[in-house]
KOLGU-289499 format. One line per field, with one value per residue (C-alpha): residue number from 0; residue in one letter; x, y, z. Coordinates in pm, whole numbers, padded with zeros to 5 digits. Layout:
BEGIN
k = (NUM / ...)
r = (A / ...)
x = (X / ...)
y = (Y / ...)
z = (Z / ...)
This chain:
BEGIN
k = (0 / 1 / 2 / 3 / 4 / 5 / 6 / 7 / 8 / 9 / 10 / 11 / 12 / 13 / 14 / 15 / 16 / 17 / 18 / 19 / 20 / 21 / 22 / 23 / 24 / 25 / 26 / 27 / 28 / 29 / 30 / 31 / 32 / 33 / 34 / 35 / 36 / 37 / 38 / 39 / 40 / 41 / 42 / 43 / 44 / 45 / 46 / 47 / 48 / 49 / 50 / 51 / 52 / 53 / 54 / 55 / 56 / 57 / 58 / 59 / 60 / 61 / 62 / 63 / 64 / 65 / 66 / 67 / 68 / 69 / 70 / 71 / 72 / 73 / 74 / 75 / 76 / 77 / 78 / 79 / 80 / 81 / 82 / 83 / 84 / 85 / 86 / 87 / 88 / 89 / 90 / 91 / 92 / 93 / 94 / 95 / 96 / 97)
r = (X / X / X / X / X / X / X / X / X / X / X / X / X / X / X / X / X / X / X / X / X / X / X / X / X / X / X / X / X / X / X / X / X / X / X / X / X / X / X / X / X / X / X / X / X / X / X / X / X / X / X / X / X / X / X / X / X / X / X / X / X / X / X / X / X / X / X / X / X / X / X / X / X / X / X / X / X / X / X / X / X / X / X / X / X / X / X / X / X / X / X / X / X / X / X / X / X / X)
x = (01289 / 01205 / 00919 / 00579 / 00572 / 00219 / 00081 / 00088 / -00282 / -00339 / -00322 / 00026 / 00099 / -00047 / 00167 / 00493 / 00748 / 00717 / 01024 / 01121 / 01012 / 00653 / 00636 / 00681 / 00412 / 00199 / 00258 / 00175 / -00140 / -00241 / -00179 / -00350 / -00691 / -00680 / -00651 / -00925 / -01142 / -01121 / -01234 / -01487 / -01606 / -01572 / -01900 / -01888 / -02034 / -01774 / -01811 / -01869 / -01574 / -01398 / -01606 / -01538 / -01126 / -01150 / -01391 / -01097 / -00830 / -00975 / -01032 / -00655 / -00475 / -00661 / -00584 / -00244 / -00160 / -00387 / -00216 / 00125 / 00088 / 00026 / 00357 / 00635 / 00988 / 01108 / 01359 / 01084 / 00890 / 01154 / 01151 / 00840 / 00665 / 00848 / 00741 / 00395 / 00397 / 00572 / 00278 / 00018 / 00171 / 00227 / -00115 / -00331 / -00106 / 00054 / 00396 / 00506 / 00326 / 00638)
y = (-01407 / -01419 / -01708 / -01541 / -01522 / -01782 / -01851 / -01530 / -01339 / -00991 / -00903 / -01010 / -00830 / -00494 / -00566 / -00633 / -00405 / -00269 / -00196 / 00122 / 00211 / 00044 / 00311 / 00586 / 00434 / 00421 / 00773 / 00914 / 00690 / 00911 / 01227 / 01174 / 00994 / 01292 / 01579 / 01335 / 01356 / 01755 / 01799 / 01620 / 01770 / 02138 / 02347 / 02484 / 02325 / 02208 / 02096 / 01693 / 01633 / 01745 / 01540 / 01237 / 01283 / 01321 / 01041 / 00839 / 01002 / 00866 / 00527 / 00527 / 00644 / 00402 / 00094 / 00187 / 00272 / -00020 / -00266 / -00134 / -00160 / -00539 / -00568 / -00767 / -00825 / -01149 / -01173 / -01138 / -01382 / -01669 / -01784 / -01726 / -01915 / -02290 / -02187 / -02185 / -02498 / -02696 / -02488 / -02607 / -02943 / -03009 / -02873 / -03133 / -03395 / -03501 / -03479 / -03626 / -03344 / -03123)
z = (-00729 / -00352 / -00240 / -00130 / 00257 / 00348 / 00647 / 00800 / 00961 / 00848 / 01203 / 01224 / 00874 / 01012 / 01328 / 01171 / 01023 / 00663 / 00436 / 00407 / 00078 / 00158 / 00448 / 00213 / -00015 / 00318 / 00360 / 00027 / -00007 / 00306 / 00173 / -00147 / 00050 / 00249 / -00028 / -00196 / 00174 / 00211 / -00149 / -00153 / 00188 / 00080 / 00184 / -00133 / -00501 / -00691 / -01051 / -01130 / -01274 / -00950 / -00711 / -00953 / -00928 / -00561 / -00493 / -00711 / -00494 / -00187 / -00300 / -00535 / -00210 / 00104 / -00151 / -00227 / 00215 / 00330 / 00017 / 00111 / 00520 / 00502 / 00335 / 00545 / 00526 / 00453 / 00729 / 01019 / 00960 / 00834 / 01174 / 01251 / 01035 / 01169 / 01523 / 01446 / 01166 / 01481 / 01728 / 01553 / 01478 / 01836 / 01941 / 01714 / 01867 / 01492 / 01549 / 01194 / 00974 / 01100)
């Protein structure tokens, strides 16, 4: 079982690169908030049970791209992640927390 990555911003998740099969998810997620999105803006009166699926086709796909963008690779960040314990070490001055 691999150790969970900590320590790392959003902003650097969304920045990094995604494994492949992650993209794909990514993708799909997409596709599916966007056949949700043109549904449910269709000029014409659709039936409840429609408008319900596709408001949960919106929401099921955004989670599923936004949940599967912030996902990293392990080998990026190994590095990574002493520069910026020793960073912030050095920073505050408190060499012996590194």
């Amino acid at each position: 079982m691999k150790k969970a990555i900590k320590g790392v911003s959003v902003k650097k998740r969304l920045s990094s690169p995604s494994p492949n099969f992650f993209n794909k998810i990514v993708n799909t997620g997409l596709i599916v908030g966007g056949i949700g999105t043109a549904i449910l803006a269709s000029p014409i009166l659709l039936p409840t049970l429609l408008t319900t699926i596709a408001g949960y086709l919106v929401t099921a796909g955004l989670v599923a791209s936004v949940v599967a963008a912030v996902t990293i690779e392990e080998k990026v960040f190994s590095n990574f992640y002493y520069y910026f314990k020793f960073e912030r070490c050095f920073m505050s001055n408190l060499f012996f927390c590194c």
